[in-house]
N, C-alpha and C positions, 0 to 999 in steps of 0.2 A: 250570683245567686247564693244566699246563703241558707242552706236547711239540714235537719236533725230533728230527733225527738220533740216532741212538745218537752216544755220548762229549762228546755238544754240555753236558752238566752240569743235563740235568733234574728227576734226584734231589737238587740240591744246590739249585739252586733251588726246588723246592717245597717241601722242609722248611723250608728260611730263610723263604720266605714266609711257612709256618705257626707256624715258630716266633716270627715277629714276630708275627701276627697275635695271637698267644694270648698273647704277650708285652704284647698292649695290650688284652687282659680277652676277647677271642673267644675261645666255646667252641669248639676246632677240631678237624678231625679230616686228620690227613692220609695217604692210601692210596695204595698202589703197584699199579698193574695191570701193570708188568711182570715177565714169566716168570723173567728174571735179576733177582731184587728185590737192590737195592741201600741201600734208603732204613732199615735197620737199621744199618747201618755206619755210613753219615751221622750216625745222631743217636745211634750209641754204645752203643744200645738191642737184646736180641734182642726181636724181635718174632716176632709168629704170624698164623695166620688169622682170627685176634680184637683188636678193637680194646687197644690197650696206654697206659696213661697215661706218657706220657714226661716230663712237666713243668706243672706246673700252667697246668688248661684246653687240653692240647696231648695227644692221643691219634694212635696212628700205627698202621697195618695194613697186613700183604701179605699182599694178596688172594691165597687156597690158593681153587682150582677143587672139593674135593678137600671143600670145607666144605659143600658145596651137593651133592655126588655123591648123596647118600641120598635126599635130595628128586627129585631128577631123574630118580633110578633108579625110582624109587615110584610115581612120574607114568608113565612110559615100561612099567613092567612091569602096569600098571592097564590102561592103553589097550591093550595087546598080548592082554592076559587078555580082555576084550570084543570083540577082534577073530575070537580062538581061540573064542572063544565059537559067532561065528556060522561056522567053518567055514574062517576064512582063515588062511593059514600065515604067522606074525613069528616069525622065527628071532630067536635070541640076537644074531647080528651087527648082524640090523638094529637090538634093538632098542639097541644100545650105538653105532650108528652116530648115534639119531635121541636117544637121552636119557643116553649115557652118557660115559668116558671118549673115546670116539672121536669125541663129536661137535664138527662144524667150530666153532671158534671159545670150544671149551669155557670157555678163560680169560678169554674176554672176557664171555661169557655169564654166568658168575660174578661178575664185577666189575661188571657193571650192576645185576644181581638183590639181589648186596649193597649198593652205591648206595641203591636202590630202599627196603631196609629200613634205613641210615643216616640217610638225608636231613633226615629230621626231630628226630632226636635232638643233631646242632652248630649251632651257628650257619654256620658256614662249613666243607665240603668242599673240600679242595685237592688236587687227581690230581696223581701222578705215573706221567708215563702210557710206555707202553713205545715203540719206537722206531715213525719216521712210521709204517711199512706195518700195524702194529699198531694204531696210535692210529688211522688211517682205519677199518679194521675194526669196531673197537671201536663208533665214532660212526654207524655203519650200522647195529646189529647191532638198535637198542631195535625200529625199525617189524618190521624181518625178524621177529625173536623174538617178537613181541607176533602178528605174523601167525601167524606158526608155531602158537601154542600155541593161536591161537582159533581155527583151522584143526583142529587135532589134538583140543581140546575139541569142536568141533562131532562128529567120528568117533566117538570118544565116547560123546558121549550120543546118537545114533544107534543106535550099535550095542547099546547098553546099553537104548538101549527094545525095540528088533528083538529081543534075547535075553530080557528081560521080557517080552512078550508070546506069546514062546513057551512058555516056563515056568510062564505063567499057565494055557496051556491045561490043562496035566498036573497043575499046584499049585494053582491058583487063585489067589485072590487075594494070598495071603502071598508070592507070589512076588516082590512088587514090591517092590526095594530104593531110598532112597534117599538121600540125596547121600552120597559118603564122603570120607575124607579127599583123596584123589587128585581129586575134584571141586572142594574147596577150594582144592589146592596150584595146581590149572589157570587157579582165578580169580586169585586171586591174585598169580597170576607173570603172566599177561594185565596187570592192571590196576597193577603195578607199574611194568611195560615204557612202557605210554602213560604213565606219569605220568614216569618218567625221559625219554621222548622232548621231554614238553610242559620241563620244567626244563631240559635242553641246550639248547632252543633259545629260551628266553627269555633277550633279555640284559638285563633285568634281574635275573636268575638266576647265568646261567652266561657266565662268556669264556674265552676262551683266550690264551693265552700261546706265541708260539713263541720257542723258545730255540734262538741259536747262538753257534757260536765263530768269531771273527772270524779265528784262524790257519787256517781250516779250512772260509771261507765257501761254501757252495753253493748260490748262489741260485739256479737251478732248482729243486731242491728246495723248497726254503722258499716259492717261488713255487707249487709244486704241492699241494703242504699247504694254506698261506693259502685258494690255489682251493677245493681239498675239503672245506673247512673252511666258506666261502660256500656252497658245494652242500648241505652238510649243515646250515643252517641255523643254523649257531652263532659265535656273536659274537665277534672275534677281537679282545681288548685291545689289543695290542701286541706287536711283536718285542723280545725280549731278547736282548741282547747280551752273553753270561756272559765274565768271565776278561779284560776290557780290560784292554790297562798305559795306565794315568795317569800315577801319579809315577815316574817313573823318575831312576836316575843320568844326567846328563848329560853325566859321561866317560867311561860305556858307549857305544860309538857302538852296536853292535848293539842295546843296549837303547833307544836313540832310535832306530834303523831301524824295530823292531819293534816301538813306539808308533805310531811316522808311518804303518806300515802297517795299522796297527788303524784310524786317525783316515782313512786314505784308505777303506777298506773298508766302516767308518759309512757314508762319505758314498756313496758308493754303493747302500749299501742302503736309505739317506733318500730318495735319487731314484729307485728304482726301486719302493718301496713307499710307497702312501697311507696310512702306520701312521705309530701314534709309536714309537721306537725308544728302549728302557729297557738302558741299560749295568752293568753289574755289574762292578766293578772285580777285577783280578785280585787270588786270595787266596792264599794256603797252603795247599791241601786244608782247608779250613774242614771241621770235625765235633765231633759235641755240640752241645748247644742254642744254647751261648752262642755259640759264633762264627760258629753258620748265622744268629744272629739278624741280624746284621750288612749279610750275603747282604739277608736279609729287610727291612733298614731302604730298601738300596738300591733294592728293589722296588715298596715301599711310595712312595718317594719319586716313582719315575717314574711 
């Protein structure tokens, strides 16, 4: 997973990533959870809300909220139907408040849930994940949603027995319905959610990656990420350093100013974090496979 500030070069580093990776025989998949997807332009590619083969062994997706809508609505109009059932009033707002477009965190909810049914089809998933306040959310959402839904399943089937047993009295026996598809869609998103929780926080699994830009350093930030990122239980590789100048002309002075200031800025960020610190040399607007590979070698390297 790689995330940081918006502009810090997340999308450019995770496709480089992937594209090295798939570049050295991993079947990879690399996905964009952010709302402004970017990671199509990078690799030159349109992409959709379905995985897209962009170069052999290298597949890339922006997560659409928009793909999962039907299923959540189905779930949500299921539960509301058994609630109506015994008497109680779910308006349209709410129910589009608790399973629909309205609901909080809808695009992150999405991007787990499809996670959830990727995982086992690459060898390796690489996020590219949307700006900090997003990507915190994001890493919250698998316990909350997993509660969510076996909370909302437990209602449920409650009320689904509650409304069976009174039907039976006037139908009898034929009254009793069982499991339907909405009861499957429940386990399922349940048991997807724990299993996305249990893989973020194995780091033998999963790390993280924070990317910054050294013109543009905020170590408060990067300091509060790192934290939340500890809190939520998820392994944190290293900080990336995207867009360093190395070689510069040497009768630029301002281009030796603006090394020296990169090279004081590292070290700063070397002392003030117990991380390794991975530099990404500055590029061109690197795009297309082949020159994010590049991106990707220097990633690979640190």
């Amino acid at each position: 997973m790689f995330g940081g500030k918006g502009g810090v070069g997340k999308t450019t580093c995770a496709a480089g990533y992937a594209a090295a990776r798939a570049a050295r025989g991993d079947e990879t998949l690399v996905l964009s959870t952010d709302p402004a997807h970017s990671l199509g332009d990078a690799l030159e590619t349109d992409l959709s809300g379905e995985p897209t083969e962009v170069a052999p062994d290298l597949h890339a997706v922006e997560i659409d909220p928009s793909v999962r809508a039907d299923t959540y609505r189905m779930m949500g109009e299921a539960l509301a139907s058994d609630m109506r059932a015994l008497g109680m009033k779910v308006g349209d707002d709410s129910l589009d408040n608790l399973f629909g477009s309205k609901m909080p965190g809808a695009d992150e909810v999405a991007a787990l849930d499809l996670f959830g049914l990727y995982m086992d089809d690459w060898e390796r998933i690489v996020f590219d994940t949307a700006p900090t306040g997003h990507t915190l959310r994001l890493l919250d959402l698998p316990e909350t949603v997993g509660s969510a839904v076996q909370t909302a399943a437990g209602i449920r089937s409650k009320a689904k027995r509650t409304a069976d047993r009174v039907k039976t009295v006037v139908l009898g026996p034929f009254a009793f319905r069982g499991e339907d598809e909405a009861d499957e869609a429940f386990k399922n998103l349940q048991a997807r959610m724990e299993r996305v929780t249990e893989v973020l926080r194995d780091p033998e699994l999963t790390n993280f990656r924070v990317v910054f830009r050294p013109e543009a350093l905020v170590v408060s930030e990067t300091e509060r990420l790192v934290s939340r990122l500890g809190e939520a239980q998820v392994e944190v590789a290293d900080l990336v350093a995207n867009g360093v100048l190395v070689d510069v002309n040497e009768d630029c002075e301002r281009c030796v100013r603006q090394r020296d200031r990169h090279r004081e800025r590292l070290g700063t960020v070397r002392e003030t974090f117990d991380l390794p610190v991975t530099a990404v040399p500055e590029l061109d607007e690197p795009s297309g496979v082949a020159s994010l590979e590049a991106v990707g070698e220097s990633l690979l390297r640190g």
